[in-house]
N, C-alpha and C positions, 0 to 999 in steps of 0.2 A: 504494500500500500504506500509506502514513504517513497522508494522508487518510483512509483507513478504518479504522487504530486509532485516529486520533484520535476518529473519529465513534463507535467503539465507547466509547473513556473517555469520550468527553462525555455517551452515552449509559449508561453504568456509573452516573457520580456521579447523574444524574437521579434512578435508578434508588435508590440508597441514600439520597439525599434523600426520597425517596415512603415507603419503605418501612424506614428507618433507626428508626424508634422502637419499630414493630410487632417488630422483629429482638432490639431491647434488652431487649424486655418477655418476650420464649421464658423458659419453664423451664432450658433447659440453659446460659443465662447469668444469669436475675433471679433463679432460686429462692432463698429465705434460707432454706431448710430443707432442704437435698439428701440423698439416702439415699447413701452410698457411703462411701469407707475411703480414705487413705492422701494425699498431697501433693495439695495443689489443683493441677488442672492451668490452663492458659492462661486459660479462661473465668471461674476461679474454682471449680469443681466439682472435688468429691472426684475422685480419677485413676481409681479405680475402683468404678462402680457398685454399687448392692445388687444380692446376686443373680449377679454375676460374680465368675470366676475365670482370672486372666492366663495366659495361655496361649503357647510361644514356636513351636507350632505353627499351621498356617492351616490349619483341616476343611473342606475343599469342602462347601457346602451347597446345592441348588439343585433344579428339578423335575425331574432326572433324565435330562436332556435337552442333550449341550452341542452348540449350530449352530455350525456351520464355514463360516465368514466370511471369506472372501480381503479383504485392503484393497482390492481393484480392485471387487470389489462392493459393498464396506460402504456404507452411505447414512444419515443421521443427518437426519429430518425433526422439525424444529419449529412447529408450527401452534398453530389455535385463535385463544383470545381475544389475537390480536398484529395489529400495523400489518403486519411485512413478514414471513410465512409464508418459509421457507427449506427446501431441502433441500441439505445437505452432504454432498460427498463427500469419502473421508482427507484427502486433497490439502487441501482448504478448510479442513477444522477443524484440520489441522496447520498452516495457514499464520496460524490465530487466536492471541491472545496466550496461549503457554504458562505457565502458573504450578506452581511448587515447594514443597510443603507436608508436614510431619509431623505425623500425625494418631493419633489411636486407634483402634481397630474394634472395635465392643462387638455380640457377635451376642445376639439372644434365644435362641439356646440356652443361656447364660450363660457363654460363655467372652469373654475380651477380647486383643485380640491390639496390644500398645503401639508406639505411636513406630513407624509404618510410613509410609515415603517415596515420597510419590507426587508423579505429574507428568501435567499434563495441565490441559482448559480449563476454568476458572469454571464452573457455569452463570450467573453472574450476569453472566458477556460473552455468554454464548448470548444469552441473554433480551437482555442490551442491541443485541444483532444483530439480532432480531425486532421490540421493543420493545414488552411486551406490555400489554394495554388497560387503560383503569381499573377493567374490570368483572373483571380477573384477581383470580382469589384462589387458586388452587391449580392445580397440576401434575399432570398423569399422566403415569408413562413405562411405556414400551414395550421388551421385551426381544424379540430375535429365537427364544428360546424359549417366545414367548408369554407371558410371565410379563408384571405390571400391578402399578403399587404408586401408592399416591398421597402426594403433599406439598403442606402450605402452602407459597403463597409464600414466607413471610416468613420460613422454613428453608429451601425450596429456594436461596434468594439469599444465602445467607451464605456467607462468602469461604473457607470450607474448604469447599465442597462444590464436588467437582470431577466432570466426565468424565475418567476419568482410563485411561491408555494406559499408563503405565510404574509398576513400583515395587521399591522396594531396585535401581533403574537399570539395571533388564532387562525387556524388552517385557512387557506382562503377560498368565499363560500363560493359554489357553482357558478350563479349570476352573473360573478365577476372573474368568469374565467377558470374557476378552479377546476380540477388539481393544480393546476400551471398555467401560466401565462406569463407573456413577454410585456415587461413595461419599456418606454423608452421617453424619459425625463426631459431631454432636451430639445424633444418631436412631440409634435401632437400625438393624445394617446392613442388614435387607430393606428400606429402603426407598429402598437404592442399587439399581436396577436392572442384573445383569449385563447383558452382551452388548445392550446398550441400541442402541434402532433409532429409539425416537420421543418425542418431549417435546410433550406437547400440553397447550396453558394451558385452564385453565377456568372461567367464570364461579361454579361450583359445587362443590362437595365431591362427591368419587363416590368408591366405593372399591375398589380393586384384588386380587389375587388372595389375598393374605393374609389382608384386611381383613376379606371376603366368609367369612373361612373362621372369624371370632373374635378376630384381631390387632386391636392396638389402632391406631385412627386416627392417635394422633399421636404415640409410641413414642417416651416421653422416659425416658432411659436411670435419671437418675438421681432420677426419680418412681416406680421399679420398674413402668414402663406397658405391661407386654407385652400384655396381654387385655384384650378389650372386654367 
């Protein structure tokens, strides 16, 4: 087990060495012009985007549809542009390195939901588990309700974006995604996949069920970027 976190950090740093500058240069850390109100938060960006309003309620949002996923079925496949394709089962992705993080949730409906405590794995240890090719530039995930979203790399790897299984330190319920689901802190939250079932890296931008429908590709919150 210690050998294969170690092989995971060594393959993490890799990982953020390749793609470490591409991460610095996002909008939702380099912009010098941000739209939004109130204390900078960690990144340096206003706490709250344009266009949001904080909210201390969480609105289930999602296609209408929630699957019912026992942990003894759940299966978590990562493919594509990677050297070692994997599929996890609970067991596996719970024995990877857990990480601890307070984030914010900014949906494109325009509400924002602060300081929400979650737990659960990187993807930027997923990917270091796979390790995926030079020719990767961008993610699709896969929700067990058939739902599709897409990310650049160079968001999907940044160290708040988790699969995440727990928050405010109670399993996290159906509704919102449970067993698993991907947040991504620095994106509007569609582009965290609930009930997430598959991460497949891609040589190419494609876009997912939002994207397809007029949502914007790269949904940086505090560029007001909801529509394409």
């Amino acid at each position: 087990m210690q050998d294969k976190l170690d092989r995971i950090i060594e393959a993490r740093m890799k990982l953020k060495t390749r793609f470490e500058k591409k991460m610095s240069e996002t909008p939702s850390i380099a912009d010098n012009r941000p739209m939004g109100t109130g204390p900078v938060n960690r990144h340096g960006m206003p706490k709250l985007p344009k266009g949001q309003t904080e909210t201390q309620k969480w609105p289930v949002l999602d296609l209408g549809y929630h699957p019912e996923i026992s942990l003894e079925n759940w299966r978590l496949t990562i493919n594509g542009e990677v050297e070692n394709p994997v599929v996890l089962k609970w067991e596996d992705f719970m024995a990877l390195p857990q990480t601890e993080d307070t984030s914010d949730f900014h949906c494109v409906t325009t509400w924002s939901k602060m300081d929400m405590p979650w737990k659960g794995v990187r993807l930027a240890d997923l990917a270091a588990l796979v390790m995926p090719k030079e020719t990767a530039t961008h993610i699709m995930c896969y929700g067990y309700d058939t739902y599709t979203t897409n990310v650049a790399i160079e968001e999907a790897l940044k160290p708040d974006v988790l699969l995440a299984h727990t928050v405010f330190g109670e399993p996290l319920e159906k509704e919102h995604g449970g067993p698993c689901r991907m947040i991504t802190p620095q994106l509007y939250a569609w582009k965290g996949s609930k009930w997430i079932k598959r991460i497949e890296f891609m040589n190419a931008n494609k876009r997912g069920f939002w994207e397809e429908r007029g949502y914007s590709d790269t949904a940086y919150p505090w560029r007001n970027d909801r529509y394409s």
